[in-house]
C-alpha positions as CSV (number, residue, x, y, z in Angstrom):
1,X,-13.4,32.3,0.5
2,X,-10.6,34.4,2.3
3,X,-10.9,36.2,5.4
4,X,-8.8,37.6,7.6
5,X,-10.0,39.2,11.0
6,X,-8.8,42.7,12.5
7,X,-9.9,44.1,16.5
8,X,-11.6,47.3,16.1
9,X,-14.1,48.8,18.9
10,X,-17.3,47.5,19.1
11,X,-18.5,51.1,18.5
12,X,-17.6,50.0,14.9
13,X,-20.3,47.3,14.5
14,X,-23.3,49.0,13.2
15,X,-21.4,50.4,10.8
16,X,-19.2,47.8,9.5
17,X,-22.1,45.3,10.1
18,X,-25.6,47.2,8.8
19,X,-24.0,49.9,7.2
20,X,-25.3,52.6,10.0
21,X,-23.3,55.4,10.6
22,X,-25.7,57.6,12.6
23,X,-23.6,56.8,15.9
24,X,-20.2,57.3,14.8
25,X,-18.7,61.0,13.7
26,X,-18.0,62.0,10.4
27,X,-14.4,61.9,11.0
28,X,-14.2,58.5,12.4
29,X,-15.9,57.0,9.5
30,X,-13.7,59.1,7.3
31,X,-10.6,57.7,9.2
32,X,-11.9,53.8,9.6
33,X,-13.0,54.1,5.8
34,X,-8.9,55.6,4.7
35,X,-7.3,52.7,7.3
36,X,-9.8,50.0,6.1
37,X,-8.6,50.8,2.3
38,X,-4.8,50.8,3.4
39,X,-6.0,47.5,4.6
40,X,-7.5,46.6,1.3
41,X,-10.5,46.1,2.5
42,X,-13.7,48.1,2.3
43,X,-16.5,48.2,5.3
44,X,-18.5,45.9,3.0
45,X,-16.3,43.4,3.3
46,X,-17.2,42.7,6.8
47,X,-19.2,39.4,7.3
48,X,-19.2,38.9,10.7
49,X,-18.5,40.2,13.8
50,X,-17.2,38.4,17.3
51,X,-17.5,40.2,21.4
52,X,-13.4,40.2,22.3
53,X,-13.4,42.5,25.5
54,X,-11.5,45.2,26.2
55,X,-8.3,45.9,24.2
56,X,-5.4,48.1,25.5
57,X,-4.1,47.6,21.4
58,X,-6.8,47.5,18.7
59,X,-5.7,47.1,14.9
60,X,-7.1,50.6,14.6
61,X,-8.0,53.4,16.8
62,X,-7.9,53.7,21.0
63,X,-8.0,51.2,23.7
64,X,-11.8,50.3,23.8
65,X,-14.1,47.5,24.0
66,X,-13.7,45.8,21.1
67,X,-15.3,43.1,18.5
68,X,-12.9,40.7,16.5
69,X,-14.6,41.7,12.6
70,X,-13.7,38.8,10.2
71,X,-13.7,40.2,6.1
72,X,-14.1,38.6,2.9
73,X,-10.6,39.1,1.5
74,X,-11.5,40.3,-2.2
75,X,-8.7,39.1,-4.7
């Protein structure tokens, strides 16, 4: 299997983990779901997800506490 990892904020983690978007906006799931795909990735693809601290520079999005998400890289 091939993964690859990304730092996004932890905020991200029910969604990208148990599919729950109740605490995110609209819009951010829009724009995590558009960046994700320019990623070639999809939010399913997430399969696990890792505590990494604060971040002045995530992959995506503001400075925030973030998580360290590995995906399944789909060929």
């Amino acid at each position: 299997m091939n993964t690859c990892t990304r730092l996004l904020g932890s905020h991200f983690a029910s969604y990208l983990i148990n599919n729950d978007s109740s605490s995110l906006d609209p819009r951010e799931v829009s724009d995590l779901k558009r960046w994700l795909a320019q990623q070639g990735l999809k939010p399913d693809d997430c399969i696990n997800a890792e505590d990494a601290g604060f971040s002045w520079l995530p992959d995506f999005g503001l400075a925030n506490d973030c998580m360290t998400y590995t995906f399944e890289v789909k060929k």
